[in-house]
N, CA, C and O atoms as a MOPAC input file, in Angstrom:
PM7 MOZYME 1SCF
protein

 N      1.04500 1    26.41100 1   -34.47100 1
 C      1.65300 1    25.45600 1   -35.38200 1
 C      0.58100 1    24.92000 1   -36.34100 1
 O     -0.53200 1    24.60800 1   -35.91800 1
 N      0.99600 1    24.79200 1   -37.92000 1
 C      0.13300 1    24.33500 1   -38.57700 1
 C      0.82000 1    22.81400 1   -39.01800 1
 O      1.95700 1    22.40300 1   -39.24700 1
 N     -0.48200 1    22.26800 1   -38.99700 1
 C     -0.38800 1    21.26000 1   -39.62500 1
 C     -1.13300 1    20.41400 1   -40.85800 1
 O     -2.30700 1    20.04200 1   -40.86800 1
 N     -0.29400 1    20.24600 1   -41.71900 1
 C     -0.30100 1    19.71900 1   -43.05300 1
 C     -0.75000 1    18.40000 1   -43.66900 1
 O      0.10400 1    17.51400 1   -43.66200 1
 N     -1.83500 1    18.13500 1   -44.15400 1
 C     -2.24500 1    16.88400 1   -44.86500 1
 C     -1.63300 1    16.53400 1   -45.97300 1
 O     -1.45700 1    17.20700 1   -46.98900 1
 N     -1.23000 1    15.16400 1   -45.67800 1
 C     -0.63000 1    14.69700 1   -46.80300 1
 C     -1.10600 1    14.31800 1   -48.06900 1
 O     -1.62900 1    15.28100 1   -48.63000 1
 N     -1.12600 1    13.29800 1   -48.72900 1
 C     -1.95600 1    12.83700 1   -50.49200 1
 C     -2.69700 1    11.79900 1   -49.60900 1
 O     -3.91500 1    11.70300 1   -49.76100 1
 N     -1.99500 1    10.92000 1   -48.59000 1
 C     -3.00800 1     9.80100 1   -48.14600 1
 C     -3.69300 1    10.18100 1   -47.26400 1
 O     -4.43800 1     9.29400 1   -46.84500 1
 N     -3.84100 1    11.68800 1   -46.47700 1
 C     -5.12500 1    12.00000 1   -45.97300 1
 C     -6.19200 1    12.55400 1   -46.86600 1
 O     -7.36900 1    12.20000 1   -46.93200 1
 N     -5.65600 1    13.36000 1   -47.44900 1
 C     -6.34800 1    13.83300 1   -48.53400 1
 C     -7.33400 1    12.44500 1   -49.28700 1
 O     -8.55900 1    12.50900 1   -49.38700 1
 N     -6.66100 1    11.47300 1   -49.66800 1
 C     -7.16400 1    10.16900 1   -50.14000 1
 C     -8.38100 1    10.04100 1   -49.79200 1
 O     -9.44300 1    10.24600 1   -50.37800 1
 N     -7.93500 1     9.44100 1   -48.09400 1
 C     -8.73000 1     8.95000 1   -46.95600 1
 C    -10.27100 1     9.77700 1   -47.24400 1
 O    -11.31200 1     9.37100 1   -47.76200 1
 N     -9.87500 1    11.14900 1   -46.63900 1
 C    -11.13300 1    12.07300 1   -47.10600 1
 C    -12.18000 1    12.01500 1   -48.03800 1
 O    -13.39400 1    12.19700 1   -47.95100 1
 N    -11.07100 1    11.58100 1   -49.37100 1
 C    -12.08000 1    11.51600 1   -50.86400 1
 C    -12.63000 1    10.41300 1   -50.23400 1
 O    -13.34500 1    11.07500 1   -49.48100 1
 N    -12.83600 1     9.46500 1   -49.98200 1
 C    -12.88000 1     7.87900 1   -49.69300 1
 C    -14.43500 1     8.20900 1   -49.01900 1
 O    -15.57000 1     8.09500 1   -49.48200 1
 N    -13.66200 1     8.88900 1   -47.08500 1
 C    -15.02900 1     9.21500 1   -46.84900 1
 C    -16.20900 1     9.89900 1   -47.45200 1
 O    -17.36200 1     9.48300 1   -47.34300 1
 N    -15.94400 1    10.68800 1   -47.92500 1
 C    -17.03600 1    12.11100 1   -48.87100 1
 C    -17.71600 1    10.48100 1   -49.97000 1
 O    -18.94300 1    10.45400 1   -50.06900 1
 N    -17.18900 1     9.67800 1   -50.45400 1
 C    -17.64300 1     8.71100 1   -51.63300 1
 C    -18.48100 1     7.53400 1   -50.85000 1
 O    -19.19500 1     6.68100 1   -51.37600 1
 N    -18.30900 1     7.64600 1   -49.98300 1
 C    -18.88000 1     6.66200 1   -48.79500 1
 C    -20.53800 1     7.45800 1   -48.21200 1
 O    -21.71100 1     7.09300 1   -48.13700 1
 N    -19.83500 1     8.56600 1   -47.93300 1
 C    -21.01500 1     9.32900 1   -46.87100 1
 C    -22.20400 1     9.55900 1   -48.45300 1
 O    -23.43500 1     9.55300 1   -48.45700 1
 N    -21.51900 1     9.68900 1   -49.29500 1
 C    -22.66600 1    10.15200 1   -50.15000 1
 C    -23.44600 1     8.75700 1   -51.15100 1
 O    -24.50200 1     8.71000 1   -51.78100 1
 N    -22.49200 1     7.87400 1   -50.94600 1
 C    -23.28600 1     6.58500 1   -51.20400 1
 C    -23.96200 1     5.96100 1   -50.44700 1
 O    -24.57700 1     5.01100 1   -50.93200 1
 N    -24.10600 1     6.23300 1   -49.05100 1
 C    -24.76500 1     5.84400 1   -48.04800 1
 C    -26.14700 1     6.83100 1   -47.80000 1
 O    -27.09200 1     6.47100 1   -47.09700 1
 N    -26.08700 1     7.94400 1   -48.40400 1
 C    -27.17400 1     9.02900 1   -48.19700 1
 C    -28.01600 1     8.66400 1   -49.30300 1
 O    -29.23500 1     8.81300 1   -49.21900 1
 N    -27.36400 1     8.10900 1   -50.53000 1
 C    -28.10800 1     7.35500 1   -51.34700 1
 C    -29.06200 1     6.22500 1   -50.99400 1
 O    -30.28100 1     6.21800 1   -51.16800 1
 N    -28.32900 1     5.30700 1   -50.48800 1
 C    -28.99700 1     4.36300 1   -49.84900 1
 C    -29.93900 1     4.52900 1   -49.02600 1
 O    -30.82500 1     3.73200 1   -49.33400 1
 N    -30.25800 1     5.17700 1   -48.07600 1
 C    -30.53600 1     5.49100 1   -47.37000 1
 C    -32.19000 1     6.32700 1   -47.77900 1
 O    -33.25900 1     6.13400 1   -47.19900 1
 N    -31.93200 1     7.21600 1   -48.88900 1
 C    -33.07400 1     8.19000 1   -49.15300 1
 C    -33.43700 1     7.77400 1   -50.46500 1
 O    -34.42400 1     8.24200 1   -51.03300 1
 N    -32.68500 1     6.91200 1   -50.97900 1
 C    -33.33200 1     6.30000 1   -52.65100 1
 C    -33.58200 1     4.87600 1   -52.50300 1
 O    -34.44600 1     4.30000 1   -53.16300 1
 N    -32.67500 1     4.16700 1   -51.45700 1
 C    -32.07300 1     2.86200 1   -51.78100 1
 C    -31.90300 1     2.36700 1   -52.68100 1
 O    -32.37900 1     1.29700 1   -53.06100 1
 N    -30.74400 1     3.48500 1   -53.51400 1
 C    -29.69800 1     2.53000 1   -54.60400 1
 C    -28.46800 1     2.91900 1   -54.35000 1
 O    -28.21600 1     4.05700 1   -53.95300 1
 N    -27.73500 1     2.17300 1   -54.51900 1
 C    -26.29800 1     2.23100 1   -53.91500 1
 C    -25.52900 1     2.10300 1   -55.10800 1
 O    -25.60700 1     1.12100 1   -55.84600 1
 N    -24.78500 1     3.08700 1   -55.30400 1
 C    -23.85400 1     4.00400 1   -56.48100 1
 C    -22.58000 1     2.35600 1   -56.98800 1
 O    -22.15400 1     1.93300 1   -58.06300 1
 N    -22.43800 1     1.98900 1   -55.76200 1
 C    -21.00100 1     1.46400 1   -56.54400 1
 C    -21.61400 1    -0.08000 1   -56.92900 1
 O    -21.24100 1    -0.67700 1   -57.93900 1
 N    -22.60700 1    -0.63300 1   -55.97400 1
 C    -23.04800 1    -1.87200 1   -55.98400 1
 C    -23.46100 1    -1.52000 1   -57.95000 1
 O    -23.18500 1    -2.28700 1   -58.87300 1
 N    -24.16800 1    -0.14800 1   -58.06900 1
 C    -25.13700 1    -0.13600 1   -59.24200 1
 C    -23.77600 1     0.16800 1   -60.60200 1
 O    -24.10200 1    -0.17500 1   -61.73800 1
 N    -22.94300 1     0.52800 1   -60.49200 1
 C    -21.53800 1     0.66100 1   -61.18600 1
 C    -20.79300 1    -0.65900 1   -61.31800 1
 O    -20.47800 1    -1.12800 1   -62.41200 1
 N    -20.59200 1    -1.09400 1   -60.43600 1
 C    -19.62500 1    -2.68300 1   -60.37300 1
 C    -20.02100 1    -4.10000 1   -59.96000 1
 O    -19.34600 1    -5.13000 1   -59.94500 1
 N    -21.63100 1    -3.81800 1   -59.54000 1
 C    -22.51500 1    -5.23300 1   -59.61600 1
 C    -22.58500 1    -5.40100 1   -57.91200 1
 O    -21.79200 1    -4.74900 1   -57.23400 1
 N    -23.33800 1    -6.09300 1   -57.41600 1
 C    -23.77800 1    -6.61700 1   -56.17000 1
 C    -22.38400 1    -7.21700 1   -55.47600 1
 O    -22.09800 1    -8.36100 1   -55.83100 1
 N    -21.69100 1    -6.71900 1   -54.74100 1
 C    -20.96700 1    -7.61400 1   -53.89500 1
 C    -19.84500 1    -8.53700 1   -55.15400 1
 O    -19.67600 1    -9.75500 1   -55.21900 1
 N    -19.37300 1    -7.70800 1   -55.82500 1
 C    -18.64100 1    -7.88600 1   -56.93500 1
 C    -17.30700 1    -8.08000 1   -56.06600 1
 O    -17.46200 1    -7.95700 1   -54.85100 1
 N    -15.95500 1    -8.38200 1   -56.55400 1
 C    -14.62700 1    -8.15800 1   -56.41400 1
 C    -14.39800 1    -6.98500 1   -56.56500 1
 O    -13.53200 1    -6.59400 1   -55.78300 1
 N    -14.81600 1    -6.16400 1   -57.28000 1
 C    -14.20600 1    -4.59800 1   -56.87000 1
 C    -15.27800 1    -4.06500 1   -55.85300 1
 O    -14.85900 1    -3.22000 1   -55.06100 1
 N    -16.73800 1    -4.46900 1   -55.74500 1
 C    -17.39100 1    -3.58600 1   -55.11100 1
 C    -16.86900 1    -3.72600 1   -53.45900 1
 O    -16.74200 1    -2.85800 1   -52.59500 1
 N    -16.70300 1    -4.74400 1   -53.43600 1
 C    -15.53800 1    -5.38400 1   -51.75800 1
 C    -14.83300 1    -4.69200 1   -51.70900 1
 O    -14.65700 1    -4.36100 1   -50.53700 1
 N    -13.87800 1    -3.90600 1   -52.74800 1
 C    -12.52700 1    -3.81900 1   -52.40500 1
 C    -13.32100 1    -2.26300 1   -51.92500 1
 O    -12.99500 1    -1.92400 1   -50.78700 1
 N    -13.99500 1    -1.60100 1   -52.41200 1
 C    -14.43200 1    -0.21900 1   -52.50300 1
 C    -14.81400 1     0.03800 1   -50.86100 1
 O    -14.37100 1     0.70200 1   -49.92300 1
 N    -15.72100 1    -0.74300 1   -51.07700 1
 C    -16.08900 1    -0.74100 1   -49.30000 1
 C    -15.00600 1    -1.07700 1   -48.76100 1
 O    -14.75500 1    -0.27800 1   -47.85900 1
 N    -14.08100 1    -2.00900 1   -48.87500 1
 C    -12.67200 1    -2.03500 1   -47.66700 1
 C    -12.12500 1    -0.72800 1   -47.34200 1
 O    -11.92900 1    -0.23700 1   -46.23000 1
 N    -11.87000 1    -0.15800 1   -48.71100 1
 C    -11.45300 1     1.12900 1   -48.74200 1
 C    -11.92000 1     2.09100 1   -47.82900 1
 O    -11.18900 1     2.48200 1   -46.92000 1
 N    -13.11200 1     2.52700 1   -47.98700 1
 C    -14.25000 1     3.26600 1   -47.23700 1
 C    -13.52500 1     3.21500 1   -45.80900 1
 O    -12.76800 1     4.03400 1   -45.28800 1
 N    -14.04100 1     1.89200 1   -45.31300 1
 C    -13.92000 1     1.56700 1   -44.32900 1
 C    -12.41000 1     1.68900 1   -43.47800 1
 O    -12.19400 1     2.05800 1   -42.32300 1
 N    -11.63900 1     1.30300 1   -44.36200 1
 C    -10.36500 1     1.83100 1   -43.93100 1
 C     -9.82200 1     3.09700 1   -43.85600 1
 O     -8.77300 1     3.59700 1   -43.45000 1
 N    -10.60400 1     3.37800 1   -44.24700 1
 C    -10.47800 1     5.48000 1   -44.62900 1
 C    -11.34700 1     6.08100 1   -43.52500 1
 O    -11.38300 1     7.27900 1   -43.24400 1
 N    -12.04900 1     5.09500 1   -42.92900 1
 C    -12.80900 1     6.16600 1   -41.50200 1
 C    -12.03000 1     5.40700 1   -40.47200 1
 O    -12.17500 1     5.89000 1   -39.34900 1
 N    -11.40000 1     4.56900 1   -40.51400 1
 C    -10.42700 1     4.59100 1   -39.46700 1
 C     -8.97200 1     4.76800 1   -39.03400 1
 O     -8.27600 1     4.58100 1   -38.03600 1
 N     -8.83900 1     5.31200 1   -40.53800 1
 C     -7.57000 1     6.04900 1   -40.59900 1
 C     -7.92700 1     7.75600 1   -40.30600 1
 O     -7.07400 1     8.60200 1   -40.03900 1
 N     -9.31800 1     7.98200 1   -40.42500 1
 C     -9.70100 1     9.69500 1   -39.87600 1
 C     -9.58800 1     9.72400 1   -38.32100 1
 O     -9.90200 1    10.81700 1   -37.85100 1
 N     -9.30700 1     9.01400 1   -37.63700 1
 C     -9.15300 1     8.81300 1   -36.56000 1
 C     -7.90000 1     9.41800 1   -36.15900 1
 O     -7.69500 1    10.28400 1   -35.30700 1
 N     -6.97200 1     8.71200 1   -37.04500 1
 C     -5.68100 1     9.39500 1   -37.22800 1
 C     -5.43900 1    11.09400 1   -37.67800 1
 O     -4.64900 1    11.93000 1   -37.23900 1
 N     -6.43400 1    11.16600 1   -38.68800 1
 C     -6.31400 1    12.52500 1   -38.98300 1
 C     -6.58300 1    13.04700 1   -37.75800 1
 O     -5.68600 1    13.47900 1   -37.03500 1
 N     -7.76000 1    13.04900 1   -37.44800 1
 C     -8.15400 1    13.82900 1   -36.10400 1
 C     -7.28400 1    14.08800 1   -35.11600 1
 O     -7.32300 1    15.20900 1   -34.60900 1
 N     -6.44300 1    13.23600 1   -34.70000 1
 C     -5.83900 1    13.17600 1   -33.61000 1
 C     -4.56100 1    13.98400 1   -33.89200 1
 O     -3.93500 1    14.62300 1   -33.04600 1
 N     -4.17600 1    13.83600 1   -35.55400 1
 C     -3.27700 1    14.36600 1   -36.01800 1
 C     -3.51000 1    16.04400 1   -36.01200 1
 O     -2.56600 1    16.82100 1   -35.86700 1
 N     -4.72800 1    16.42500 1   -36.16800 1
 C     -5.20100 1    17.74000 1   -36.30500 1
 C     -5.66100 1    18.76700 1   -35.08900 1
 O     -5.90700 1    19.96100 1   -34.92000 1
 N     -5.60700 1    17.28100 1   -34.21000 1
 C     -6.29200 1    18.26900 1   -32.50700 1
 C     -4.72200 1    18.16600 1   -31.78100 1
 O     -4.74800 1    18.72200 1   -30.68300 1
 N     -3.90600 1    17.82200 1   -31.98500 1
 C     -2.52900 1    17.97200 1   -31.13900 1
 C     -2.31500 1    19.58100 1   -31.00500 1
 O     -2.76400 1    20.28600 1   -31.90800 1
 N     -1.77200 1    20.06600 1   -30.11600 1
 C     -1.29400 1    21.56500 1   -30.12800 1
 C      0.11800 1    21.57100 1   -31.00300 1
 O      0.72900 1    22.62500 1   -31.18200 1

């Protein structure tokens, strides 16, 4: 049986991949992509990280969605 991702996993995904690679930034440059786009702890830069963050714990879901037989 296959199973099919929807637009809001698909989302989720983009979310993580924008996360993992702003964090590899941080991490090996320390500059951080969205803080340096939308300002320090801005109103959107919050919302970005909520996002993120809600998108690796909605992969949880994917996963579980993807390891079922």
């Amino acid at each position: 049986m296959q199973i099919r991702l929807n637009a809001f996993d698909y989302i989720a995904l983009i979310l993580l991949i924008v996360g993992g690679i702003n964090w590899g930034l941080v991490g090996a440059f320390n500059f951080d992509i969205v803080a340096g786009i939308f300002g320090h702890m801005a109103s959107v830069s919050r919302i970005i990280y909520s996002l993120v963050g809600f998108a690796a714990l909605y992969s949880l879901y994917i996963i579980y969605k993807l390891s079922k037989p």
